[in-house]
NUROPA-358848 format. One record per residue (C-alpha): z, x, y. Coordinates in pm, whole numbers, plus 50000, padded with zeros to 5 digits. Example, Ala and Ser with C-alpha at 12.3 -4.5 7.8 and 13.67 -1.06 7.14 Angstrom:
# residues 2
507805123049550507145136749894
END
This chain:
# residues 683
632081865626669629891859127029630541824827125626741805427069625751792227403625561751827379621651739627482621011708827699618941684027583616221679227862616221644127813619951638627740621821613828014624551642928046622191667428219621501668728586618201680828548616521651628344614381632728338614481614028704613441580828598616991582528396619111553528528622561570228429621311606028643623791612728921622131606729225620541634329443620491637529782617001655329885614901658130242614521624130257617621611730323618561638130579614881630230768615921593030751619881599430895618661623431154615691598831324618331574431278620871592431499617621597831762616891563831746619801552631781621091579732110617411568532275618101529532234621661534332375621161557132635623701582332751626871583732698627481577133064625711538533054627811528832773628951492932850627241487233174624881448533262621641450433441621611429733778618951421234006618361434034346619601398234510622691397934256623321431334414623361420534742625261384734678628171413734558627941429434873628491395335084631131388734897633191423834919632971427134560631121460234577633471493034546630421517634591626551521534439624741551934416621121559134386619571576734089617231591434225615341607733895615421572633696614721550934017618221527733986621091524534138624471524033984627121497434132630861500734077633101469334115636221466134296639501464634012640561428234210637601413534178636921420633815637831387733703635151374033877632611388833645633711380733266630361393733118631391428033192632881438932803636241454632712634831491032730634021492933101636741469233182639281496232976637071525533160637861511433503635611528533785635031563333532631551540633441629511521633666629841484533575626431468933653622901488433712619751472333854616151493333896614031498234210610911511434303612011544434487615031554734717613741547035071612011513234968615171505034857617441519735195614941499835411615121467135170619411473635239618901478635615616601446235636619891427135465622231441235680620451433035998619921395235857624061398535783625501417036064628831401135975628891422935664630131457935699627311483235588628211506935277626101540835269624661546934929625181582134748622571599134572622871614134253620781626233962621151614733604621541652133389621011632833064619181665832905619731652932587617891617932616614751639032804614761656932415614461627332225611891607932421609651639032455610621653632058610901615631873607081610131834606401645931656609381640731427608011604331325604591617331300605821652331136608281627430895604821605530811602941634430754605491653830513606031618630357602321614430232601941650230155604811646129911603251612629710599901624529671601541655629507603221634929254606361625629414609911635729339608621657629025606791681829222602921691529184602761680228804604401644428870602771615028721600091600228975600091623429244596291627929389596611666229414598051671429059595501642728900593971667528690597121678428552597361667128187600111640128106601421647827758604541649827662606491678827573608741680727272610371715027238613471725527058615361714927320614091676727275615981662226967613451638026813615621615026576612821602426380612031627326020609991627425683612811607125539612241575225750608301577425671607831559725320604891551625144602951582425308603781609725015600111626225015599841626825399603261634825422602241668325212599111677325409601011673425714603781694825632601541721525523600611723625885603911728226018604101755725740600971772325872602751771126233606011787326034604661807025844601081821525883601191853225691601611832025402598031823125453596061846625683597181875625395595211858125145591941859325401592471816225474592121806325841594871782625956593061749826052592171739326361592541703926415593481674326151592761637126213594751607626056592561581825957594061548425866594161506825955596491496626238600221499526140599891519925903601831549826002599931571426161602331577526506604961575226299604011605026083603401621326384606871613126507608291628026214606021656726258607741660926584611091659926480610501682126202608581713726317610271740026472607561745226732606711730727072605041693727008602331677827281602101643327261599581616227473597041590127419593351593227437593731573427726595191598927910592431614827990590491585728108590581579528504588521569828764587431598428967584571614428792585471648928639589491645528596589271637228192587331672828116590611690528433593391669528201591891684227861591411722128025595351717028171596181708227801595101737027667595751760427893600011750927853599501748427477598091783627480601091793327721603971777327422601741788027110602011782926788602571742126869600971714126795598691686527015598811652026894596031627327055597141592326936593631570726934591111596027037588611569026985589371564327349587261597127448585571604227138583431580827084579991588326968577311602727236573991585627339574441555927094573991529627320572331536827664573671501227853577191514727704577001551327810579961566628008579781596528190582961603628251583881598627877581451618927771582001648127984585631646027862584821651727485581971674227576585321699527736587301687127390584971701327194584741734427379588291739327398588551731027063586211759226960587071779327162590471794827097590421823626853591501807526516594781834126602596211815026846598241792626640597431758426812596581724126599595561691526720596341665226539594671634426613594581596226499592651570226467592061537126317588091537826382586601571826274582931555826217582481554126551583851587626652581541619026748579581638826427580181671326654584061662926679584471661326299582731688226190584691717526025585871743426291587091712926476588921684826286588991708225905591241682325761590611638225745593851629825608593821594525489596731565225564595651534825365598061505225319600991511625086600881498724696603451485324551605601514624521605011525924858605761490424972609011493624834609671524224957609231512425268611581480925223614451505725145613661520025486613391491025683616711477825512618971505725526620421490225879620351454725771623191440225570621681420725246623291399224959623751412124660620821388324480617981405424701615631415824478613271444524661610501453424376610021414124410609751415924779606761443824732604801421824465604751392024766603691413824997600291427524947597981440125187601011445025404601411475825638604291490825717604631479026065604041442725873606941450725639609121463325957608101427426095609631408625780612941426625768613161420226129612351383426155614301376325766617641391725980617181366626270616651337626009619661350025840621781351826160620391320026273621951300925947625361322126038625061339225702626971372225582623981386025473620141385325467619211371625105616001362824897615611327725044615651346225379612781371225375610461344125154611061323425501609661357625696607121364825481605771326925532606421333625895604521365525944601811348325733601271312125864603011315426178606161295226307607001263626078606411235526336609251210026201608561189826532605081180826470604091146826423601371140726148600451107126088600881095125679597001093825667596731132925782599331142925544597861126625223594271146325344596301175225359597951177625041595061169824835593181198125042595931224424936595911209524592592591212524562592671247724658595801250224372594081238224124591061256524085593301286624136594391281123860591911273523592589481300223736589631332223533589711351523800591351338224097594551349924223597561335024125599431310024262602401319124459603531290124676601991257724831603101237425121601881210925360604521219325615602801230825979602831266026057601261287526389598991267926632596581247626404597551256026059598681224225894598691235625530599701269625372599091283324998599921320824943598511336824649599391372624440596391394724465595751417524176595661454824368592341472024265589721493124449586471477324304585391438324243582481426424041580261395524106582491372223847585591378824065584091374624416582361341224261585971326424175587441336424483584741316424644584951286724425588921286824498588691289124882585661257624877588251237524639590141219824968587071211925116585491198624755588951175324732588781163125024585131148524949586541137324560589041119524624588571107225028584631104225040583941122125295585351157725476587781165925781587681190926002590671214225808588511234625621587511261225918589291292125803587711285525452584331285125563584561313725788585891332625470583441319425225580891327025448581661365825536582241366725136578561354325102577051377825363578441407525233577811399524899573831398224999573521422225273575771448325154576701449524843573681439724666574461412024432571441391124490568311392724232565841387624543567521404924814567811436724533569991464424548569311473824935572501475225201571961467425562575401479525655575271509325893578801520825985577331541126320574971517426452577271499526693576151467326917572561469926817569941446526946567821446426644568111441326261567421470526025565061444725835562471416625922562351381426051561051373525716563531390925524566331378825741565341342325677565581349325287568611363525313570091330625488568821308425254570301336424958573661329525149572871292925127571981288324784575251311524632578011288324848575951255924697576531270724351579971280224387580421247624582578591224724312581011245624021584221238324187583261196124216582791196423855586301218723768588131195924005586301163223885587311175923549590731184023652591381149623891594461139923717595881172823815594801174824139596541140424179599991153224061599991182124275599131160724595601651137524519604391163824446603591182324777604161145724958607241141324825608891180224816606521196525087607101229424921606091235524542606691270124351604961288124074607291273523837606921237124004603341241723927603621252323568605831222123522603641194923636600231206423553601161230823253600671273923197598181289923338595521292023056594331329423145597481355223103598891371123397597611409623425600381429723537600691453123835602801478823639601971491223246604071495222985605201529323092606101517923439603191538623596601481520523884598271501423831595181511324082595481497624404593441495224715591181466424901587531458224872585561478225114583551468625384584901433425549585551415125195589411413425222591541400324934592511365325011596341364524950596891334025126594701303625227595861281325568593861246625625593021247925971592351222826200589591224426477588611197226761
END
């Protein structure tokens, strides 16, 4: 049997070729560090000198001559090629001269002790005849002449200013080519149109697969029917189909769309390009359209693969929308991303796959089929795909045995996955901060109120007058939740601060459904005015805490007249235009703008004016919730039912009888469901 040759992971620790920003990579010494030792060994020979001048003190002429007065002076000779003389001490009067070190003092009269310069031999012969003649008493010592054959320091001085400037030069030359990686290294100025994705082969293990994305089962199918067109593409081409070109995920943030890419990565068997849209983006003009031609031209060099473009929004935004807004550069980026993208033979097995959370503003030319065939659609998870994802998210954390996950998915609507991700993390860290064994119910209800309303601010001082205000605000809002047909039900109130201004918190159920009539968007409305309408029953007059409520109300209101069409005199017109982005003027007139204000105006006085009478009807209610939520903080479903009575409408289900899932989905166009109400407070 042949032995199977073991394959390195590019991007494993273990091999010496990885990736260089690697902190556990062996070292490697390259042409750097032998430039740097070698001018250090020049440097260092041209500051000392030669080998000869090791040790020796530099005197002045008079010093000199004090030595010779004094008999010190063994003999001096005259260096004739570096204008100095040399001066050798006598060994018994050594001791006279402590400043001379242990090297020439071990060296004896080998090296000259002491050194002094001059300007030239005969000025200094006449300036030692002139002392002589001033001291005849002195006996007169005849210089000898020499010349210093220090060939090597000559080198250095006349070779050490090319190396620096040849060690400069070679230095730049390298960086603006991209550094240590070569001519395609990140940021180098000659390889700036080189594209910067990533490259996942089958060398690069990818640990992330289809089995950690949850919630995703449709896109999960249209996506793996790519990878089998990559696989296997006589399945297809032999029935006459074309294997698509280009797919784009189209979903809100944290949904899952890089992660389904991830997977995608991990799963096929065929090179995998990754980058951002960003990418391409730079400031000299014309290196976006280079990057995109560099992309394609290595994707067509490791077809069949795949390109993935996480938020292409970033390039492919729509053209000549806006003149003040216009980018050139941009544009003449997509303009080359559409070419290449129709211009490969539909043969040459390549597929970008792209994603983005804003496709209305993205290019009509760069979604038309030939380009991006397939819009594959990532919407938040129902309730079954919520739980799916829980099971996920939880397989690493260690939970009690009460944890109840199909009730975790009911409290969490609207949620993402990344949101989900968020609550098993932060319900671990409660759980670890109250030295538990395990993460139970009690737990992730505390992260689900955390990711909600923010950080529960237990050292916040609210005065007693504050509190009472906001207790009746929340009940208020309780209260007509309740007795409204179609409201949301009640999940939990509390007057306990959360975030940065929330001092109240009530968290409602949403029912999961695709389409609301005017009946249900009415109650919704009446519920969010009830703090603000309990406030002015049972105080007089109104605080400051109902912000967030009118902002909500008043989007609710807008969208019910503009968009929608619910309004008798407005009529059934829309003024919503996805692709006309940061326009300067209305699609309809000053007159009919001013109607539809006062159409805004009139429906929140209605719903305002019908939830004063339900809570003027209800007061004695409204007073036993308030003075519950001073005493407990907190109050439950249940604590509701037992202090005010059941619900008088029945509670629709999210599952029928057969265990099938109910419709799900959220009202279109900027009218969110409201699963949770916070009393603000603004100065």
């Amino acid at each position: 049997m042949a032995k199977q040759e073991k394959k390195m992971n590019p991007f494993s620790p273990n091999n010496k070729n990885a990736n260089p920003g690697d902190p556990k990579k062996t070292p490697r010494f390259g042409g750097y560090w032998a430039f740097i030792i070698i001018l250090a060994v020049m440097l260092g020979l041209q500051l000392l000198g030669p080998m000869g001048s090791v040790g020796r003190h530099e005197i002045t002429l008079s010093d000199f001559q004090e030595m010779v007065a004094q008999g010190d002076v063994e003999k001096h000779t005259v260096i004739t090629n570096k204008d100095e003389v040399r001066v050798w001490i006598k060994k018994s009067a050594l001791s006279k001269y402590p400043n001379i070190d242990k090297l020439t003092l071990s060296s004896g009269s080998a090296a000259p002790h002491f050194y002094f310069k001059i300007i030239d031999g005969p000025t200094f012969v006449k300036q030692m005849d002139d002392f002589y003649k001033d001291h005849p008493e002195i006996p007169k010592q005849i210089p000898n002449t020499d010349a210093d054959s220090d060939f090597l320091g000559k080198l250095i001085s006349y070779l050490l200013p090319f190396v620096l400037l040849l060690g400069v030069w070679l230095l730049l030359m390298r960086k603006m080519s991209g550094g240590a990686g070569g001519p395609g290294g990140p940021g180098g100025i000659f390889s700036i149109g080189k594209s910067k994705a990533m490259l996942f082969d089958k060398g690069t293990k990818v640990n992330i697969t289809f089995a950690d994305v949850a919630g995703l089962d449709e896109a999960k199918v249209e996506v793996m029917e790519i990878v089998d067109f990559l696989r296997n593409p006589k399945k297809y081409t032999s029935l006459g189909g074309k294997i698509p070109k280009g797919a784009l995920l189209v979903g809100p943030p944290g949904t899952g769309k890089t992660l389904l890419a991830k997977a995608m990565a991990g799963e096929a068997q065929v090179p995998f390009f990754s980058l951002s849209g960003s990418d391409f983006v730079e400031m000299f003009v014309g290196v976006g359209a280079s990057r995109v031609r560099d992309l394609f031209k290595q994707a067509r060099e490791k077809a069949p693969c795949i390109i993935f473009i996480d938020e292409i929004d970033a390039i492919g935004r729509a053209r000549g929308k806006n003149a003040l807004m216009s980018n050139d550069e941009r544009e003449s980026t997509l303009n080359q991303m559409l070419v290449e993208m129709d211009g490969f033979g539909s043969d040459s097995g390549i597929i970008v796959l792209a994603a983005t959370n804003r496709p209305d503003v993205l290019d009509s030319a760069l979604l038309r089929p030939g380009r991006f065939d397939r819009q594959i659609s990532i919407d938040k998870p129902d309730l079954a795909g919520r739980e799916a994802i829980f099971k996920v998210h939880l397989k690493d954390i260690k939970t009690s045995q009460n944890l109840d996950i199909h009730k975790l998915a009911e409290q969490t609507p609207g949620f993402a996955g990344a949101d989900i991700a968020n609550v098993c993390n932060e319900a671990a860290l409660i759980a670890a901060r109250k030295n538990k064994n395990g993460v139970d119910m009690e737990d992730f209800q505390d992260a689900v109120d955390r990711v909600i309303g923010g950080l529960e601010k237990k050292n916040k001082i609210i005065s007693p007058e504050e509190k009472k205000i906001i207790a009746y605000h929340e009940a208020g809002h309780a209260v007509c939740g309740w007795f409204l047909e179609h409201a949301y039900p009640l999940l939990k109130v509390t007057i306990v601060p959360r975030g940065t201004a929330a001092l109240g918190y009530a968290q409602y159920t949403p029912k999961e459904q695709y389409l609301y009539n005017t009946d249900q968007l009415t109650d919704q409305m009446c519920m969010t005015l009830g703090g603000r309408a309990s406030e002015e029953i049972f105080f007089g007059k109104i605080s400051t805490g109902a912000q967030n409520d009118l902002q909500q109300i008043t989007r609710m209101a807008y969208s019910m007249v503009t968009i929608y069409g619910m309004n008798e005199k407005i009529g059934n017109v829309s003024f919503y235009d996805p692709h006309q982005e940061n326009a300067f003027t209305k699609p309809y007139s000053e007159e009919t703008s001013k109607l539809i204000d006062e159409e805004v105006r009139s429906l929140i006085d209605k719903c305002y004016k019908r939830t004063k009478d339900l809570l003027i009807e209800k007061k004695a209610e409204v007073e036993k919730l308030a003075e519950a939520l001073l005493e407990r903080e907190v109050l439950f479903q249940a604590d509701v039912a037992a202090l005010i009575g059941p619900r008088p409408y029945e509670e629709k289900k999210l599952l029928d009888e057969e265990g099938e899932h109910a419709a799900s989905g959220e009202i279109s166009a900027g009218v969110p469901p409201y699963d949770s109400d916070v009393t603000n407070q603004s100065m």
